[in-house]
C-alpha positions in Angstrom: 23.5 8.3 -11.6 24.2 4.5 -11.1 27.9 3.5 -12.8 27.5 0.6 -15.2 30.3 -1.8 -14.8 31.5 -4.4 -16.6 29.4 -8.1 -15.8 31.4 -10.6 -14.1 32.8 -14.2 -15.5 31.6 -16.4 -13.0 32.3 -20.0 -13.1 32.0 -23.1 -10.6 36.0 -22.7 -9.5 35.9 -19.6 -6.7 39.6 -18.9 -7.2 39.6 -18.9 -11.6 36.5 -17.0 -11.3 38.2 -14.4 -8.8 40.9 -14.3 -11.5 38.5 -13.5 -14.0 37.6 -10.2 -12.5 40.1 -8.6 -14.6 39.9 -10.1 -18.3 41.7 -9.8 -21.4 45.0 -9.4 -19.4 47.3 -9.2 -23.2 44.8 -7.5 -24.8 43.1 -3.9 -23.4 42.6 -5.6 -20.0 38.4 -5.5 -18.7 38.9 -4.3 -14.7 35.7 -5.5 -13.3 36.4 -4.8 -10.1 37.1 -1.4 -10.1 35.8 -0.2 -7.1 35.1 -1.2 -3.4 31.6 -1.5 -4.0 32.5 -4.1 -7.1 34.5 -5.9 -5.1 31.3 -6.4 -2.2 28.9 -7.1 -5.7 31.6 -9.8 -6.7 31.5 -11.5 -3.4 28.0 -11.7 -2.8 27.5 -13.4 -5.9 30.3 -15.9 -5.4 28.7 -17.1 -1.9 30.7 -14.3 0.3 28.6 -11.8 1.3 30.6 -9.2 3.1 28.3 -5.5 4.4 31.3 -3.0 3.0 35.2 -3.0 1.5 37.8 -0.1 1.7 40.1 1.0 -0.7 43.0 -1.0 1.2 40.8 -4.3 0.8 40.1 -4.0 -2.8 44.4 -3.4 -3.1 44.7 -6.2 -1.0 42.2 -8.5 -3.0 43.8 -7.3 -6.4 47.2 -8.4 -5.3 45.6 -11.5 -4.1 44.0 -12.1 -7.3 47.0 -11.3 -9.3 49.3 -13.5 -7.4 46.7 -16.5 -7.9 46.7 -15.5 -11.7 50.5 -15.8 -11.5 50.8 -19.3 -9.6 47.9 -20.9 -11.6 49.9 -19.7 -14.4 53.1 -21.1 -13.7 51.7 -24.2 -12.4 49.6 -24.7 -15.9 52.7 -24.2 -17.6 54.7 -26.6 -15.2 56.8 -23.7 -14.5 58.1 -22.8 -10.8 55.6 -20.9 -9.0 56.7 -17.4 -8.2 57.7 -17.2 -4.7 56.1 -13.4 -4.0 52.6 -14.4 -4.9 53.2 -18.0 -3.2 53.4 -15.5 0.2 50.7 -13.4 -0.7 48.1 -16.4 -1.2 49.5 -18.2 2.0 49.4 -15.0 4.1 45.7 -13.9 3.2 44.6 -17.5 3.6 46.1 -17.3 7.0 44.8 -14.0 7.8 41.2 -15.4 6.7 39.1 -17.1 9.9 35.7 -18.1 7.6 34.2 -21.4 8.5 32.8 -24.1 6.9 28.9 -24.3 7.9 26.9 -27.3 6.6 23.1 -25.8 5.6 19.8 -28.4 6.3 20.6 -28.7 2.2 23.6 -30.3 2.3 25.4 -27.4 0.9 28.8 -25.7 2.2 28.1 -21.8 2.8 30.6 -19.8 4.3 30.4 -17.7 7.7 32.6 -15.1 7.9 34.0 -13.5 11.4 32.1 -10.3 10.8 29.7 -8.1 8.4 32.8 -6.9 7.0 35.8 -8.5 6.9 36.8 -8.9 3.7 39.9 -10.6 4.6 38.0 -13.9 5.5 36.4 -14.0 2.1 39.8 -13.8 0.4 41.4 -16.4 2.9 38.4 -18.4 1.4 39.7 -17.6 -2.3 43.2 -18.0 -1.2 42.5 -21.7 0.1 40.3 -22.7 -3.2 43.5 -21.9 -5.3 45.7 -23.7 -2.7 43.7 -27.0 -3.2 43.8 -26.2 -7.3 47.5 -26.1 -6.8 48.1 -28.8 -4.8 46.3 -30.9 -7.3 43.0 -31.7 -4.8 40.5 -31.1 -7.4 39.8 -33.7 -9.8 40.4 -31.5 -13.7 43.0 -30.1 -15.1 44.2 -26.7 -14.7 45.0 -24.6 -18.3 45.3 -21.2 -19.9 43.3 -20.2 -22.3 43.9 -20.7 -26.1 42.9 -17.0 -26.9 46.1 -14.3 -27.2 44.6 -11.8 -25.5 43.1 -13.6 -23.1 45.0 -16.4 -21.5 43.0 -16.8 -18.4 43.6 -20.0 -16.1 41.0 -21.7 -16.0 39.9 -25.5 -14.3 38.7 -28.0 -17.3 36.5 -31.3 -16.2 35.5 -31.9 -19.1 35.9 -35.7 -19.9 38.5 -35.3 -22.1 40.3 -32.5 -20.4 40.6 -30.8 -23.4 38.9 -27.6 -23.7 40.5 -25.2 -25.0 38.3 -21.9 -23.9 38.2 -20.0 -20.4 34.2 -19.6 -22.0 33.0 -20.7 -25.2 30.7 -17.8 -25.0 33.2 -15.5 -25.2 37.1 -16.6 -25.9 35.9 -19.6 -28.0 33.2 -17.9 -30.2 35.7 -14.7 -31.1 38.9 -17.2 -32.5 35.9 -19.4 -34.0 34.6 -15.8 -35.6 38.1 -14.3 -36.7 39.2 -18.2 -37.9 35.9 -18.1 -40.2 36.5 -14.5 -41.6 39.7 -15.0 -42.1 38.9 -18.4 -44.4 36.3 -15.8 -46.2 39.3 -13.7 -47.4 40.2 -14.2 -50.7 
């Protein structure tokens, strides 16, 4: 019988989409990663293709993935970044040996040192929310406007404005309750 997980949140910022593998953090958090196998779906799809993952790599990329929730939240919030996940990102991008391969397209693809290293990929992940921090990217790191949500996410929108991890998802639900709520008499 084939499990049916959760879908994932993908987006076009590797490190706030790798956050977004667990989802409504304040609310009755959405683990969509919880398994091995999730974790090998997740990074095929994100341009990371690794053959297998062990229980101690899916622990390893959940503390990774918590401890870039934690500095992309306290840098959104112009707080001071927490020093135990600012050694957990720099040791698994360390610990990472991918490189960067040009293709014939002009596109960046990743190669990692084996079939099934696991530990590149997240070194990749690691160094995406290394650049966010650093301020490389052009947008604007924020949380999301939804109490249950709160997701960091990477707005280049022209304004820098947005208010939503998704519109599809964060935004249409406070839209929804903000519109019942005005029914009520």
């Amino acid at each position: 019988m084939h499990d049916r997980f959760p879908d994932f949140r993908l987006g076009k910022v590797l490190a706030t989409s790798f956050t977004a593998t667990l989802t409504e953090r304040r609310g009755d958090p959405v683990e969509r990663i919880p398994v091995p196998r999730r974790l090998v779906d997740w990074l095929a799809v994100s341009g990371l293709a690794v053959q297998s993952c062990t229980t101690a790599q899916l622990e390893l990329a959940r503390e990774l993935r918590e401890s870039i929730h934690a500095v992309l939240t306290a840098t959104a919030s112009q707080e001071d970044l927490p020093a135990s996940a600012v050694q957990v990102i720099n040791a698994c991008s360390a610990q990472g040996r991918a490189a960067a391969i040009l293709t014939p397209e002009g596109n960046r693809q990743w190669r990692l040192s084996s079939p099934s290293c696991v530990e590149d990929a997240l070194g990749v992940i690691a160094a995406d929310a290394i650049s966010i921090v650093a301020g490389e990217r052009d947008g604007k790191l924020a949380l999301c406007a939804s109490p249950t949500c709160r997701a960091a996410f990477f707005d280049t929108s022209q304004s820098r404005s947005r208010k939503w991890c998704e519109m599809n998802t964060c935004g249409n639900r406070q839209k929804k309750a903000r519109f019942n709520a005005n029914k009520r008499p």
